[in-house]
Every structure is written in C-alpha cells, then in structure tokens.
KOLVOLUM-136554 format. One line per 4 residues: number of its first residue (from 1); their letters; for each residue x, y, z of N, C-alpha, C. Coordinates in Angstrom, 2 decimals. Layout:
N
NUM) A) X/Y/Z/X/Y/Z/X/Y/Z  ...
This chain:
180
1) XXXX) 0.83/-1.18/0.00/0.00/0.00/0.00/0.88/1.24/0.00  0.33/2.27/-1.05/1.25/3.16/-0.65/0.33/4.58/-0.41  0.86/5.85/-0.33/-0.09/6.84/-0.12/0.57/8.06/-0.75  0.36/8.97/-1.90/0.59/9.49/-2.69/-0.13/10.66/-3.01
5) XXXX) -0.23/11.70/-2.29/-0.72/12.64/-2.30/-0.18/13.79/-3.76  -0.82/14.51/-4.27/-0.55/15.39/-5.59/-0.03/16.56/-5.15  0.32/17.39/-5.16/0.69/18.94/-5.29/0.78/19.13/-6.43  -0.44/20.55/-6.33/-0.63/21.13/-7.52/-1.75/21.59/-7.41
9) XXXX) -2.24/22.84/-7.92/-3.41/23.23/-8.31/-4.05/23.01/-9.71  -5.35/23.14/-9.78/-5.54/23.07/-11.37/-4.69/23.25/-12.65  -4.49/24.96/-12.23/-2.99/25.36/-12.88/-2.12/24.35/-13.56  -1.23/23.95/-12.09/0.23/23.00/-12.43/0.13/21.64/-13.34
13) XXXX) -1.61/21.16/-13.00/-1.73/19.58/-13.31/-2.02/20.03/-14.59  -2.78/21.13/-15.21/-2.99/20.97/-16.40/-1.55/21.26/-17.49  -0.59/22.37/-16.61/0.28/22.47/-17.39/1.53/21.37/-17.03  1.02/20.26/-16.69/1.63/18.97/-16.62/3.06/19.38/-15.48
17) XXXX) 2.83/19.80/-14.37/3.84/20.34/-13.31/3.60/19.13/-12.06  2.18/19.25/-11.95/1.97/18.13/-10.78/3.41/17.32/-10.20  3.37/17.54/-8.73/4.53/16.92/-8.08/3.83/16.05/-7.19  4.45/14.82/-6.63/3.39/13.54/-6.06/4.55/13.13/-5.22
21) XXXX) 3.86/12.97/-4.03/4.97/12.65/-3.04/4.35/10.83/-2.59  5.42/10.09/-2.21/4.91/8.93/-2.38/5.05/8.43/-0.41  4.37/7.57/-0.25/4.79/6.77/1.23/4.70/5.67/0.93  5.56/4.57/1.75/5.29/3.44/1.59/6.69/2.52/0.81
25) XXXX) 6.21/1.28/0.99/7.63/0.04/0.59/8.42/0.46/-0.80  9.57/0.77/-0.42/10.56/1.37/-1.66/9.75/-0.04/-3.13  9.90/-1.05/-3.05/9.46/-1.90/-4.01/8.18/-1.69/-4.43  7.03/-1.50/-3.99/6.11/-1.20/-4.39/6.30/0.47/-5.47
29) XXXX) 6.75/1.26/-4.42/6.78/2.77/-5.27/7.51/2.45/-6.55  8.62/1.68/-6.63/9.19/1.70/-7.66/8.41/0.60/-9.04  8.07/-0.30/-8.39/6.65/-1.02/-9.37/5.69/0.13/-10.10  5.37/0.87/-9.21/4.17/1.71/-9.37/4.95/3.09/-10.11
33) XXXX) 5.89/3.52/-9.74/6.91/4.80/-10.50/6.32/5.29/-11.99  6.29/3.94/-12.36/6.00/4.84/-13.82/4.29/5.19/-14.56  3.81/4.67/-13.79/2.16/5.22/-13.56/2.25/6.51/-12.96  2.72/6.58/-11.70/2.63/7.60/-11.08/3.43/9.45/-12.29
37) XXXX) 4.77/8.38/-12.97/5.24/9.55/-13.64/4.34/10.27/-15.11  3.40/9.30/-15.58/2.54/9.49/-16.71/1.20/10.82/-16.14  1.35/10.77/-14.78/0.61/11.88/-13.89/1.06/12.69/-13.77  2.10/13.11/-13.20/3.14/14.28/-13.27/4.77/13.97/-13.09
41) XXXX) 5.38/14.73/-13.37/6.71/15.05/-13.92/7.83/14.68/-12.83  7.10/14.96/-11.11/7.92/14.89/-10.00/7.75/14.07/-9.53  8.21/13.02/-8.95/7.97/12.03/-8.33/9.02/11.73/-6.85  8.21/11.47/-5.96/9.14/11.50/-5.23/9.02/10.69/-3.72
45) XXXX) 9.57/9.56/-3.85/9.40/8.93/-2.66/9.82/9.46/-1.35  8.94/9.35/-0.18/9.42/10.48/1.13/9.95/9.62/1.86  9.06/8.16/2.22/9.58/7.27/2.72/8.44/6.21/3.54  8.07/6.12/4.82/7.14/4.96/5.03/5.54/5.63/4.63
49) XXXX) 4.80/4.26/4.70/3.23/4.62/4.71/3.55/5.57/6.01  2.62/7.06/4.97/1.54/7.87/5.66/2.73/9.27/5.96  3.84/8.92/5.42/4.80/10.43/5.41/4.70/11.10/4.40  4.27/10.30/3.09/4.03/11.47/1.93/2.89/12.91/2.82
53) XXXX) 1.86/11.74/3.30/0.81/12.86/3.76/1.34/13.72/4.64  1.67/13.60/5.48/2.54/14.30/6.44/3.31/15.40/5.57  4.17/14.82/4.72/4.81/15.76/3.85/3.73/16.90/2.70  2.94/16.48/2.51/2.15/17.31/1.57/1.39/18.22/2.30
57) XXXX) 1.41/18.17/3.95/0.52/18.76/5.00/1.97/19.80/4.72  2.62/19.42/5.43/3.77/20.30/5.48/3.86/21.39/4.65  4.03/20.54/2.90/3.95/21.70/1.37/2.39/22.66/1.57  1.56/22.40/1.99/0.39/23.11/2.01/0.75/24.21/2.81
61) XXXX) 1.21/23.65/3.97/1.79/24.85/5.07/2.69/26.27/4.92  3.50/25.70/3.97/4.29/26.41/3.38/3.89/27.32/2.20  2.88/26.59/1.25/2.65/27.09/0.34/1.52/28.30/0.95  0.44/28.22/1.74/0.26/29.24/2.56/0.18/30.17/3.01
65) XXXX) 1.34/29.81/3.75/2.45/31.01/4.56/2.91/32.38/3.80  3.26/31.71/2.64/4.12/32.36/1.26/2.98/33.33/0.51  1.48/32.70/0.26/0.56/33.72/-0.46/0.05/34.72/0.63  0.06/34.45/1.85/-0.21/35.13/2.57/0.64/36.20/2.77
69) XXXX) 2.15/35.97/2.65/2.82/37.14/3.21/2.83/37.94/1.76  2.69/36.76/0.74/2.50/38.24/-0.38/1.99/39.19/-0.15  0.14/39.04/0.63/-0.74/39.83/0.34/0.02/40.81/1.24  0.60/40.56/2.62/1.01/41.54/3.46/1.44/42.37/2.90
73) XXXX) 2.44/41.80/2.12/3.68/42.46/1.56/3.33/43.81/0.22  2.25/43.07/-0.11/1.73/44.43/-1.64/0.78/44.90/-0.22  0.33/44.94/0.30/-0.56/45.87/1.16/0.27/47.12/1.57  1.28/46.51/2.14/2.04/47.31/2.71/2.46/48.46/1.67
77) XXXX) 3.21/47.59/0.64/3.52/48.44/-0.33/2.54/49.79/-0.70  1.68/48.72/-1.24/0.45/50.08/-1.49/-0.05/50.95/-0.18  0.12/50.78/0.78/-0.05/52.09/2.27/0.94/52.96/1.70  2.22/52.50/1.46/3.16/54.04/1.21/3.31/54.50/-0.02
81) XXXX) 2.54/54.02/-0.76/1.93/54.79/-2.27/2.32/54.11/-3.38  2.87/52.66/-3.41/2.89/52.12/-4.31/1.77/51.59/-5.52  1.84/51.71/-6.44/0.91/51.13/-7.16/0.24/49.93/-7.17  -0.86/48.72/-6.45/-1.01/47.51/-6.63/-0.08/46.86/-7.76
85) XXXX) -0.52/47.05/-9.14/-0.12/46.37/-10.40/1.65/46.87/-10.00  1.86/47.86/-9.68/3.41/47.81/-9.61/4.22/47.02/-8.54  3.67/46.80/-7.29/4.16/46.05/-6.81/4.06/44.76/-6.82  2.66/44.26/-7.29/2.73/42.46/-8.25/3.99/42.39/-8.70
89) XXXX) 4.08/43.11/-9.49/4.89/43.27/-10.99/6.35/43.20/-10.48  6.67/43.61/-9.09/7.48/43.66/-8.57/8.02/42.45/-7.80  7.19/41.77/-7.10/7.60/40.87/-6.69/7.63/39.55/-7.81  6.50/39.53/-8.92/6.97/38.50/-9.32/8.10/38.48/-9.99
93) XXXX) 8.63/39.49/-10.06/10.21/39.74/-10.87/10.94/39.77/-9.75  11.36/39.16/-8.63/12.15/39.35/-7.48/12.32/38.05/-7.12  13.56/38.20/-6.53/14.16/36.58/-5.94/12.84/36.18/-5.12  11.88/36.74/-4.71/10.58/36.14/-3.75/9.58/35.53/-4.80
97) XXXX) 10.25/35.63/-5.96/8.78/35.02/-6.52/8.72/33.72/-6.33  7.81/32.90/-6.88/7.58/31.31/-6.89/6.73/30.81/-8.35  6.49/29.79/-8.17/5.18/29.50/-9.45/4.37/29.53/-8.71  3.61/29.57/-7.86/2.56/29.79/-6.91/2.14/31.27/-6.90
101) XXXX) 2.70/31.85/-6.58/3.00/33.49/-6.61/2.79/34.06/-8.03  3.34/33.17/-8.98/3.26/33.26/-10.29/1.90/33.90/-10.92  0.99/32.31/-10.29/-0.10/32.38/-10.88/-1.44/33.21/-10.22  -1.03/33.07/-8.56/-1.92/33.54/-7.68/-2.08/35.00/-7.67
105) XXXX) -1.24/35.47/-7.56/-0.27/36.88/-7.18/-1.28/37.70/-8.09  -1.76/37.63/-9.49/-2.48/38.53/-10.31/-3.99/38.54/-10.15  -4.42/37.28/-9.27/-5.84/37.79/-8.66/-6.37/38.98/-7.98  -4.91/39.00/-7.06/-5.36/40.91/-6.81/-5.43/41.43/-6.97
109) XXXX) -5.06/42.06/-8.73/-5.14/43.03/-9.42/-6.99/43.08/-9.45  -6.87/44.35/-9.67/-8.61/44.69/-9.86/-9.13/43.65/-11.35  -10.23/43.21/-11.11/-10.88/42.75/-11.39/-10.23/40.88/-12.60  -9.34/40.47/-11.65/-8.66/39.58/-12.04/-9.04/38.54/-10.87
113) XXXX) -9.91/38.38/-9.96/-10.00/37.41/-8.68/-11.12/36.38/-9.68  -10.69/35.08/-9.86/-11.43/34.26/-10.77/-12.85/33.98/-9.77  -13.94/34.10/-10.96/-15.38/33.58/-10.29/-15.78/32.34/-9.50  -14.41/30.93/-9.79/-14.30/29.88/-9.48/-13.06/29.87/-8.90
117) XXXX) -12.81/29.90/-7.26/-11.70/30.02/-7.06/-10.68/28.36/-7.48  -9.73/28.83/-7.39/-8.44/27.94/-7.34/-8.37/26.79/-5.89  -8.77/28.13/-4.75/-8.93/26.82/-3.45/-9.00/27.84/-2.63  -10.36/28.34/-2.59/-11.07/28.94/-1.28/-10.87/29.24/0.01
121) XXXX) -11.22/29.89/0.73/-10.61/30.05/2.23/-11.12/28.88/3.05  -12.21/28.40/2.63/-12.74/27.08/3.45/-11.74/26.14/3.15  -11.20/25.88/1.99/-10.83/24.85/1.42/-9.12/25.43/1.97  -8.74/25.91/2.42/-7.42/26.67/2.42/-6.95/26.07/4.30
125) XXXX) -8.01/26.43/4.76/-8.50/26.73/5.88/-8.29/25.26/6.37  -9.18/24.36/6.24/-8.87/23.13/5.88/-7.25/22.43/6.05  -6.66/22.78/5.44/-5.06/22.26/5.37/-4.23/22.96/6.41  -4.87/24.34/6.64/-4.31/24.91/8.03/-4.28/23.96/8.94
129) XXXX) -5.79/23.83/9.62/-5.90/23.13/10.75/-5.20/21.84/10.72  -5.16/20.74/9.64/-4.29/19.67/9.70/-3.07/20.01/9.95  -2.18/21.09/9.82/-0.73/21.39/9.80/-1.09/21.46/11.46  -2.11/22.39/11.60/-1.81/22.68/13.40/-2.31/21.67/13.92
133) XXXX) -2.73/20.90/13.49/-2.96/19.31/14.19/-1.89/18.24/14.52  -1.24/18.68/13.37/-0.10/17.75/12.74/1.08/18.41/14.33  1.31/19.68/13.89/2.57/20.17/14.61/1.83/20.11/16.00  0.78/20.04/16.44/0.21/19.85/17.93/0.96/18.53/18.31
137) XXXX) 0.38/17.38/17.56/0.26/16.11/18.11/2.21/15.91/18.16  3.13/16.60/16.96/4.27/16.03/16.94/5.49/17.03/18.00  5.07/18.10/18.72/5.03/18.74/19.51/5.97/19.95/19.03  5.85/20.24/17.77/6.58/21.17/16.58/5.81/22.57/16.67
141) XXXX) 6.64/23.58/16.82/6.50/24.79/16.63/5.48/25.53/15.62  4.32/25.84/15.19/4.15/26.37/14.09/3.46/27.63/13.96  3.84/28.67/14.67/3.76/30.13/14.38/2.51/30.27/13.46  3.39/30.53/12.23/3.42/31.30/10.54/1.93/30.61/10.58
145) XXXX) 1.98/28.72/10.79/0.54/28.12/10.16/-0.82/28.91/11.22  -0.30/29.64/12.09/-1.28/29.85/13.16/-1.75/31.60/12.27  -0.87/31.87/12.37/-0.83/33.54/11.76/-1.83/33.52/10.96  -1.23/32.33/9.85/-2.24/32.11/8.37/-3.17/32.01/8.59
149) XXXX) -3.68/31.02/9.70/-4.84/30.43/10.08/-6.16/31.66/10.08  -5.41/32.58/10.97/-6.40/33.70/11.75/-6.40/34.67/10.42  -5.93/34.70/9.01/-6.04/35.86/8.57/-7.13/34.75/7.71  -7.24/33.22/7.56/-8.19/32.97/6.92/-9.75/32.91/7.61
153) XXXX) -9.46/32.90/8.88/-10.89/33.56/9.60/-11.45/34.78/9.50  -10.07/35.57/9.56/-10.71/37.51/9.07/-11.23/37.24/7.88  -10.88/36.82/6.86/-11.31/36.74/5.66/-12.80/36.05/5.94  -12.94/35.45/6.63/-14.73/34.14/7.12/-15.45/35.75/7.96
157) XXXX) -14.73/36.26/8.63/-15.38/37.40/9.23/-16.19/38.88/8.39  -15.28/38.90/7.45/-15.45/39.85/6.49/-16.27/39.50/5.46  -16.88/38.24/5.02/-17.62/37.39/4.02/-16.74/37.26/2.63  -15.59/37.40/2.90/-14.66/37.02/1.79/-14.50/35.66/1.32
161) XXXX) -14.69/34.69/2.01/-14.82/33.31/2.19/-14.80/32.55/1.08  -15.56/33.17/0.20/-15.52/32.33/-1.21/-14.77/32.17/-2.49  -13.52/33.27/-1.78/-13.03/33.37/-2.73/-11.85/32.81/-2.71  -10.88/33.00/-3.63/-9.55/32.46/-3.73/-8.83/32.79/-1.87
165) XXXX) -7.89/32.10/-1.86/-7.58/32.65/-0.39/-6.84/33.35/-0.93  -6.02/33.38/-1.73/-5.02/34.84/-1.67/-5.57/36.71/-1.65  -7.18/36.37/-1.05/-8.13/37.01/-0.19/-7.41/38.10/0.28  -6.48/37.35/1.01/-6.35/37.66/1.94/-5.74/39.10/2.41
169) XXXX) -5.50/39.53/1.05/-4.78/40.76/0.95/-5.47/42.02/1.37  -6.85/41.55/1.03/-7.55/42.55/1.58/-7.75/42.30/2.50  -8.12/41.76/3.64/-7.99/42.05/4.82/-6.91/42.67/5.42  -5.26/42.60/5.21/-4.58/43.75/5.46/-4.53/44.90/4.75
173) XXXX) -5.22/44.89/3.47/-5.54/46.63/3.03/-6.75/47.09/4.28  -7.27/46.52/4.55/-8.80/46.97/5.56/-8.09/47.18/6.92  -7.57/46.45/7.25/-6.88/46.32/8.54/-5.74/47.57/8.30  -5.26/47.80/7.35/-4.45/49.02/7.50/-5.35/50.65/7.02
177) XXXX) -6.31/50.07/7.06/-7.53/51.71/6.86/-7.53/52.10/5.21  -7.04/50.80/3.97/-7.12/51.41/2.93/-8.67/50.79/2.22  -8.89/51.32/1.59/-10.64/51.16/0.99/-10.75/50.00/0.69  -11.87/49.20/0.84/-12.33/48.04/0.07/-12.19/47.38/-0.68
C-alpha cells in the first residue's frame, strides 16, 4: 500500500507540473513509478506509509504562509503609495517570486479574482488546521501556520470566504484603513 498525495493546483496539473509525493515500501513505489510519472513530472518517494501525507501537509503549510505574506507584503507596499499592479509586478520579478505566486499573485489586481476560485478560504483553511494538528500532536513549533490560520478567519469574518484565499490581501488593506 502506498499513499501518494498530488501537489498542484488546477494550474500545475494541467500544465503537466503536478509533483506527487509517495509513502510506503521502496518496491512497491518503484513497481508503481512509472504510472505515477505518466501523472506528473515529479515524483518522489518520502519514505514509510503515511509520510508522503505528512509531507504534503507540510507543502500546504508552506505554500500558505508564502501567499499570505504576499498579500502583506503588496498591502504594505500600497499604504506608502505604491501602485497595486506595480508592486505584483514587482515581486513577481524578485528573488521572492515562486510558481505559486506566479499564478496567484495577479488575482489581486482589480478585477482579475477568478469567479471559481483555485482553493477557497474554506478549502485553504482546511489544510491549516491539519498542519496545526499535525505540529500539535508532533510537539513542533508552528507560528506562521497559526498567523495564516487567523487571517483565513478575518477573511470568514469579512464574508470574503468564497473566494480564492489569496483574499487575503484585503484584509490587510482593511486592517491598515485602505478602501475596500
């Protein structure tokens, strides 16, 4: 048995990026390897049943952390008079960018937040609490997943909820007194 969780959003799997983390008996994964590679491009054994998951809790955590501090980060920008579109524009051209950031990052531009999000604050929200479940039970530090956590509740507070989580930006434009 093995357990093989995907990373990737719609995005990555369609543009054939999908990365798949594997758990479970090195012989089996490697039986199974080349199924798994006809899915996506990365493949990657972590090691026993039930650490891929563990590990993909982890990548969620991270991945997260990272759209979230974007939004901080262009909020901020724009408080001391930066342009939104200029500071996108800015980070995705900066050693901080990512492919995540890539694709997410231009929802904030005005009127670019897709009608069908990518993965919702419920759905976002969701992978939080497993990380803080995860780092509860293994008695691991996790700040940043807690931080994230609470800006995806402001966002549940504000009725933003349905949308992409990289939401979240507006709640620190609001939280810093800039308009709606």
């Amino acid at each position: 048995m093995l357990d093989a969780p995907i990373s990737g959003s719609p995005v990555t799997v369609r543009q054939g990026n999908a990365s798949i983390m594997v758990g479970g008996d090195e012989d089996a994964f490697e039986y199974i390897k080349p199924v798994l590679l006809a899915i996506g491009p990365k493949v990657t054994r972590i090691g026993g049943n039930g650490l891929a998951c563990q590990m993909k809790i982890a990548v969620n955590l991270l991945l997260m952390v990272e759209v979230i501090a974007f939004g901080e980060a262009v909020a901020l920008a724009e408080k001391g008079g930066v342009e939104r579109a200029a500071a996108v524009d800015a980070v995705l051209k900066s050693v901080a960018a990512s492919p995540v950031l890539g694709y997410r990052g231009p929802f904030i531009l005005e009127g670019k937040m897709p009608e069908v999000p990518l993965a919702d604050v419920t759905l976002q929200q969701k992978d939080m609490l497993l990380a803080l479940d995860l780092a509860r039970k293994l008695g691991s530090p996790a700040p940043l997943a807690a931080a994230a956590n609470e800006m995806m509740n402001a966002c549940r507070g504000l009725g933003i909820d349905h949308r992409d989580f990289v939401t979240a930006h507006e709640v620190y434009r609001r939280l810093g007194g800039q308009a709606g």
